[in-house]
BALOBA-1460 file (C-alpha; in Angstrom, 3 decimals):
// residues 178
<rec num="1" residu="x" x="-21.723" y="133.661" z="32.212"/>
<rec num="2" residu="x" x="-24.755" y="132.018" z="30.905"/>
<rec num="3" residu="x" x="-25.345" y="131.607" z="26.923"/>
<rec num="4" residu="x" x="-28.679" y="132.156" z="25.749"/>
<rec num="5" residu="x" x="-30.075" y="128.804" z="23.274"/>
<rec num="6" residu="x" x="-30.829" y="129.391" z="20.153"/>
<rec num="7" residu="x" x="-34.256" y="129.157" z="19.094"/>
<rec num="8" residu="x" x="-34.274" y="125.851" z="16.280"/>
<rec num="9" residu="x" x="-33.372" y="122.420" z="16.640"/>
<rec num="10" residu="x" x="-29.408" y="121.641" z="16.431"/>
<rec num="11" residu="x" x="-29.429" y="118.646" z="14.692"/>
<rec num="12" residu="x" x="-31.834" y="116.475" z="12.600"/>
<rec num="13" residu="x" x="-31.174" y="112.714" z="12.994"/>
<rec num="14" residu="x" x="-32.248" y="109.220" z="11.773"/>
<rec num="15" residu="x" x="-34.457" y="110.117" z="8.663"/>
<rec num="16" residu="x" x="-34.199" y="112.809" z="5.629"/>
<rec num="17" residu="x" x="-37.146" y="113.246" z="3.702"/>
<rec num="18" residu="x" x="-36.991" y="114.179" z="-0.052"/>
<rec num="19" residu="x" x="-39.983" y="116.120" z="-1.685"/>
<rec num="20" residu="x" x="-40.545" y="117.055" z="-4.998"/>
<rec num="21" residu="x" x="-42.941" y="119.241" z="-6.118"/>
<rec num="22" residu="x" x="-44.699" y="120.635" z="-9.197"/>
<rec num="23" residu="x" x="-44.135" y="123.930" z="-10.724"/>
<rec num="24" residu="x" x="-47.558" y="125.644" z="-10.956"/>
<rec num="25" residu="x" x="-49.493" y="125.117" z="-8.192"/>
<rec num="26" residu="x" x="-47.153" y="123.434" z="-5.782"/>
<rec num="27" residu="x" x="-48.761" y="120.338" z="-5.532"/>
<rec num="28" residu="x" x="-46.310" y="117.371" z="-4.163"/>
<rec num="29" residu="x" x="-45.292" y="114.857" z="-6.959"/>
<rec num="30" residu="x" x="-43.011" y="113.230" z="-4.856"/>
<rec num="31" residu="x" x="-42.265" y="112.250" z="-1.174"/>
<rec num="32" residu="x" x="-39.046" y="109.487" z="-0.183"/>
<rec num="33" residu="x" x="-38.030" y="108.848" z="2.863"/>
<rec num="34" residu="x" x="-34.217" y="107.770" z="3.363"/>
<rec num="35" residu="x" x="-32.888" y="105.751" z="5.968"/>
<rec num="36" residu="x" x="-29.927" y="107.880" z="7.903"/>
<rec num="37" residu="x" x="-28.451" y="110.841" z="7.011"/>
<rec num="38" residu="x" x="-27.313" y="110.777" z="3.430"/>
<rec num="39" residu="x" x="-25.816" y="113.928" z="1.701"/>
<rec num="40" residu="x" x="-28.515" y="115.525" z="-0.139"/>
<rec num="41" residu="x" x="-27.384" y="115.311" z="-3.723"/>
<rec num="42" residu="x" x="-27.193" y="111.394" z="-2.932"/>
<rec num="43" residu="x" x="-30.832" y="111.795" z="-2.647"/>
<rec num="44" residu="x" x="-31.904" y="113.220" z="-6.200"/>
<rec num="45" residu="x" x="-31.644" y="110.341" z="-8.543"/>
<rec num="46" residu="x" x="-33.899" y="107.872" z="-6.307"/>
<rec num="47" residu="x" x="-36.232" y="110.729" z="-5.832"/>
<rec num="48" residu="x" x="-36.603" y="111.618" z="-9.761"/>
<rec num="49" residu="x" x="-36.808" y="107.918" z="-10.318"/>
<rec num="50" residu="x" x="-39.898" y="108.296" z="-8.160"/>
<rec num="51" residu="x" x="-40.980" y="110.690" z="-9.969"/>
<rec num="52" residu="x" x="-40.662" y="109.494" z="-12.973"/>
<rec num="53" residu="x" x="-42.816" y="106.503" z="-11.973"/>
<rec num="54" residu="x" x="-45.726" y="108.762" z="-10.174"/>
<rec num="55" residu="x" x="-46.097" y="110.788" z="-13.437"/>
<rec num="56" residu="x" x="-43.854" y="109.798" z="-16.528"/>
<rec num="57" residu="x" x="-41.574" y="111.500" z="-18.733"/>
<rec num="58" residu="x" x="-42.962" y="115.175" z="-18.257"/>
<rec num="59" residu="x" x="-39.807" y="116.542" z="-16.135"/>
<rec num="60" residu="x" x="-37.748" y="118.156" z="-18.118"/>
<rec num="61" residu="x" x="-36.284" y="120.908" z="-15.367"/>
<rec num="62" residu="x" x="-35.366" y="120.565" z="-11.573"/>
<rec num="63" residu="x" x="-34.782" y="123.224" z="-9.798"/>
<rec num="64" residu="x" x="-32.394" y="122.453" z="-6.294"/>
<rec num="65" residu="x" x="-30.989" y="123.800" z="-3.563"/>
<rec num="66" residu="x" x="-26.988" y="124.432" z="-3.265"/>
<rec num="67" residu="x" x="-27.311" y="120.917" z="-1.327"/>
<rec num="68" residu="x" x="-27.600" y="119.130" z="-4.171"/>
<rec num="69" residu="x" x="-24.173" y="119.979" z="-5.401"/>
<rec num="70" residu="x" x="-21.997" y="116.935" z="-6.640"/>
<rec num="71" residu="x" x="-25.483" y="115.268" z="-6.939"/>
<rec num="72" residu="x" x="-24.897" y="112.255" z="-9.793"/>
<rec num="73" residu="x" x="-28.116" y="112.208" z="-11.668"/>
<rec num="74" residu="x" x="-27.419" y="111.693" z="-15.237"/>
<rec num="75" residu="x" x="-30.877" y="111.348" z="-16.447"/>
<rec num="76" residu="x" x="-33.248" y="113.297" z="-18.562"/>
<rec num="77" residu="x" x="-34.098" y="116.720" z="-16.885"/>
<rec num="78" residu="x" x="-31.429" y="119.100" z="-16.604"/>
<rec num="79" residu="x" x="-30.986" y="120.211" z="-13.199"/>
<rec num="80" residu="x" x="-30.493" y="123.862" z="-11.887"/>
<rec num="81" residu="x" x="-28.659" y="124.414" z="-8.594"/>
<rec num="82" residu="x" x="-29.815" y="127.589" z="-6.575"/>
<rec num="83" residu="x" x="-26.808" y="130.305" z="-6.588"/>
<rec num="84" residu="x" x="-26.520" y="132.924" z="-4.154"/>
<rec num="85" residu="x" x="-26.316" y="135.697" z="-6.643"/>
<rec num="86" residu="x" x="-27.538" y="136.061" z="-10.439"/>
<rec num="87" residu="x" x="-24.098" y="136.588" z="-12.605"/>
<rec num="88" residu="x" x="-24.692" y="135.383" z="-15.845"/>
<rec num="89" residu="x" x="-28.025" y="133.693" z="-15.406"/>
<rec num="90" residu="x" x="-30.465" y="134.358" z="-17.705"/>
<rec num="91" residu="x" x="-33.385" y="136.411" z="-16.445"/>
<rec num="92" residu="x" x="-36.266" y="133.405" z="-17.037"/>
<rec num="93" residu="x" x="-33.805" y="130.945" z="-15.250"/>
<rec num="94" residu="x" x="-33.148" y="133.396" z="-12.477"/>
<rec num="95" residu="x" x="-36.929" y="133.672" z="-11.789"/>
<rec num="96" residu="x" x="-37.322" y="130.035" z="-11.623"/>
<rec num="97" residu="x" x="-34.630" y="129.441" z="-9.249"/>
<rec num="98" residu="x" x="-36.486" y="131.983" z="-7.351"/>
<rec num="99" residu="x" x="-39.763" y="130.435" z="-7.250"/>
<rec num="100" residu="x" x="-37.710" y="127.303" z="-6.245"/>
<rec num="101" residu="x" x="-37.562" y="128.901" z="-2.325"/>
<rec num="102" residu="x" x="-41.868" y="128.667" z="-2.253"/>
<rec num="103" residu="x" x="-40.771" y="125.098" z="-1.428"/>
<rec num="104" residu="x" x="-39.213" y="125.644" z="1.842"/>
<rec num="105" residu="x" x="-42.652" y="126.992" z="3.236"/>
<rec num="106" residu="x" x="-44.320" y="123.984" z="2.043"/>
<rec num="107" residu="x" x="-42.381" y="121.737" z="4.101"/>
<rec num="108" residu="x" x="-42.466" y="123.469" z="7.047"/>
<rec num="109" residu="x" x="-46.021" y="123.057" z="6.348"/>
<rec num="110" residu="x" x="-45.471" y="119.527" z="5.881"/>
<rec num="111" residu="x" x="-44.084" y="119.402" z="9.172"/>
<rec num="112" residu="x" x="-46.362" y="121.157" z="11.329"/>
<rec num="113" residu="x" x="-49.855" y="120.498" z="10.131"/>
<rec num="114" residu="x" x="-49.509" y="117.068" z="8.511"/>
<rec num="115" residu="x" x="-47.508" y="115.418" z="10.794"/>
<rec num="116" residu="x" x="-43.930" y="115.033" z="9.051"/>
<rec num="117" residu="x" x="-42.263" y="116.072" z="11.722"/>
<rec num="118" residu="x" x="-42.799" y="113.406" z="14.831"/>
<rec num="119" residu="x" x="-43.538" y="110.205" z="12.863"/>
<rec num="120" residu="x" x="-45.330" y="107.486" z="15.131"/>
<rec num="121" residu="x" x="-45.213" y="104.757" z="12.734"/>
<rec num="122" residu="x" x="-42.317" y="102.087" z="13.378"/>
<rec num="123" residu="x" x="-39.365" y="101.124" z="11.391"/>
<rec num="124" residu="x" x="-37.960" y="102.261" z="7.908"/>
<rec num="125" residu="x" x="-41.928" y="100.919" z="5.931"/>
<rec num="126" residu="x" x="-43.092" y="103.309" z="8.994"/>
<rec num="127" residu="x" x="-40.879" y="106.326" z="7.648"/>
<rec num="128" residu="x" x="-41.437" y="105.542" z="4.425"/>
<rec num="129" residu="x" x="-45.541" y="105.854" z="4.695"/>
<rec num="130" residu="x" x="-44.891" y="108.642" z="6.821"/>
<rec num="131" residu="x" x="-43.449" y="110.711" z="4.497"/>
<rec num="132" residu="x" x="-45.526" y="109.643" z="1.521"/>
<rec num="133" residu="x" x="-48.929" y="109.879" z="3.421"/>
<rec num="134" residu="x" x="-48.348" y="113.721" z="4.844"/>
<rec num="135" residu="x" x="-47.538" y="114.529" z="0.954"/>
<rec num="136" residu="x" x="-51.069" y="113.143" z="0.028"/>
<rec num="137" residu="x" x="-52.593" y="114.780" z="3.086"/>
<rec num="138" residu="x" x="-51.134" y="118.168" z="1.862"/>
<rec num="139" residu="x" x="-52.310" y="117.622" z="-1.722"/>
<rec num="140" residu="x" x="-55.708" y="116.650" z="-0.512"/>
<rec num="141" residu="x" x="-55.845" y="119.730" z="1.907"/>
<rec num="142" residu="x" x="-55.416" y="121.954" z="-1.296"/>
<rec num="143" residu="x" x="-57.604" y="119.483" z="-3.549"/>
<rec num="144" residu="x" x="-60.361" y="119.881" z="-0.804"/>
<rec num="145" residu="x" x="-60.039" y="124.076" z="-0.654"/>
<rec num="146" residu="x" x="-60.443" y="124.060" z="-4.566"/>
<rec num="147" residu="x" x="-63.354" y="121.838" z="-4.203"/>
<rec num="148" residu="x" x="-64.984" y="124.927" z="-1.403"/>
<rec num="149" residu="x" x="-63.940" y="127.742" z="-3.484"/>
<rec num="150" residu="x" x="-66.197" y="126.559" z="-6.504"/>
<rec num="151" residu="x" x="-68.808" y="125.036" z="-4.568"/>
<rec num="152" residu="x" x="-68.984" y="128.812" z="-3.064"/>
<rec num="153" residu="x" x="-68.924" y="130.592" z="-6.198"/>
<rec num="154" residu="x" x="-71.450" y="128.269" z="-7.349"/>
<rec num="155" residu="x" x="-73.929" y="128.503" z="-4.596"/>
<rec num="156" residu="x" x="-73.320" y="132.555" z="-4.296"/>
<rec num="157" residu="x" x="-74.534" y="132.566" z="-8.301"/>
<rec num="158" residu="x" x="-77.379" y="130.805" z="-7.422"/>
<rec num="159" residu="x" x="-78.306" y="132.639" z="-4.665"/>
<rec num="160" residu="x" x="-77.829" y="135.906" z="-7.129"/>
<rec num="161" residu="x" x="-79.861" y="134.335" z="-9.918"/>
<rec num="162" residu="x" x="-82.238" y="133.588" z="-6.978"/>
<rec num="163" residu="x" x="-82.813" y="137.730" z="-5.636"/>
<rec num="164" residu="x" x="-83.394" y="138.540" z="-9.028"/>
<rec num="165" residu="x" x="-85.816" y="136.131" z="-9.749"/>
<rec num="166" residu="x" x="-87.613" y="137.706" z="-7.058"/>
<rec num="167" residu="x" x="-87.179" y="140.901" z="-7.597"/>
<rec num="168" residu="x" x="-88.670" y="140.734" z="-11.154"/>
<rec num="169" residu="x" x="-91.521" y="138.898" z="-9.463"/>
<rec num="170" residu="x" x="-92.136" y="141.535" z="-6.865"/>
<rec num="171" residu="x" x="-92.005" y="144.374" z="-9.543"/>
<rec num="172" residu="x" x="-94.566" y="142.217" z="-12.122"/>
<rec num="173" residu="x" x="-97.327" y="142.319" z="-9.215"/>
<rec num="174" residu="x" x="-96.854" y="145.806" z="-8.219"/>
<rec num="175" residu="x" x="-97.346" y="146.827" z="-11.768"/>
<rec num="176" residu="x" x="-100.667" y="145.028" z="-11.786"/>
<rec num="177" residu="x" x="-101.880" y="146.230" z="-8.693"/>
<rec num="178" residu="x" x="-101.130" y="149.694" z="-9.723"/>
């Protein structure tokens, strides 16, 4: 009897990769590469520490995955782990925990188009650059599809202001020719 493989990879080894990212907008505030395969919630206070570093104080909420259990971090933000159901959670909370799963698409993202997934650099710096630079290539990717949309807008408005400048030409010399 043959069995049929299933369709994803088994088992991730050498490097985990740690992302944080911002609430609005999901823009990446964070990228860490660790050496291994430490337990996620191991992972959490380096990665707010590097955080804190990129853009201050300003956390004051995390929202995590059911990985992060037993996770250590005794700093600042308080930190939400996903639950499988709602219970007692307050609605607000509940919605954020939500929004928390518009991460996983992001680094599948990360992976596919920006070259997280088969690193070519060598050694742990290598990993480490990696992970940081496909974060900044993801951030500029948005950054640069901003910078289109309003560069669009702009040049359709002038294009408008444009037709209508003509227009009111064309119907100022038909009324004197008339």
């Amino acid at each position: 009897m043959h069995r049929k493989r299933q369709g994803g990879k088994q088992y991730e080894f050498g490097n985990k990769v740690s992302v944080a990212v911002s609430s609005r907008g999901g823009w990446f505030v964070g990228a860490k590469s660790f050496t291994g395969n430490p337990y996620d919630g191991h992972t959490l206070a380096e990665q707010m520490k590097q955080v804190e570093n990129l853009i201050g104080d300003k956390v004051s909420e995390m929202h995590v995955d059911m990985g992060y259990r037993g996770h250590g971090y005794d700093g600042p933000a308080t930190v939400h782990i996903d639950k499988r159901r709602r219970g007692r959670i307050p609605r607000a909370l509940w919605r954020w925990m939500k929004r928390r799963a518009a991460v996983e698409p992001s680094i599948g993202h990360l992976k596919s188009e920006h070259r997280l997934e088969r690193n070519r650099l060598k050694g742990v710096e290598g990993n480490a650059i990696n992970a940081v630079l496909s974060a900044a290539a993801m951030n500029f990717h948005k950054l640069l599809g901003a910078f289109w949309r309003i560069f669009l807008l702009c040049m359709m408005s002038a294009w408008n202001e444009l037709l209508a400048f003509q227009g009111a030409q064309n119907r100022n010399t038909q009324l004197q020719y008339a």
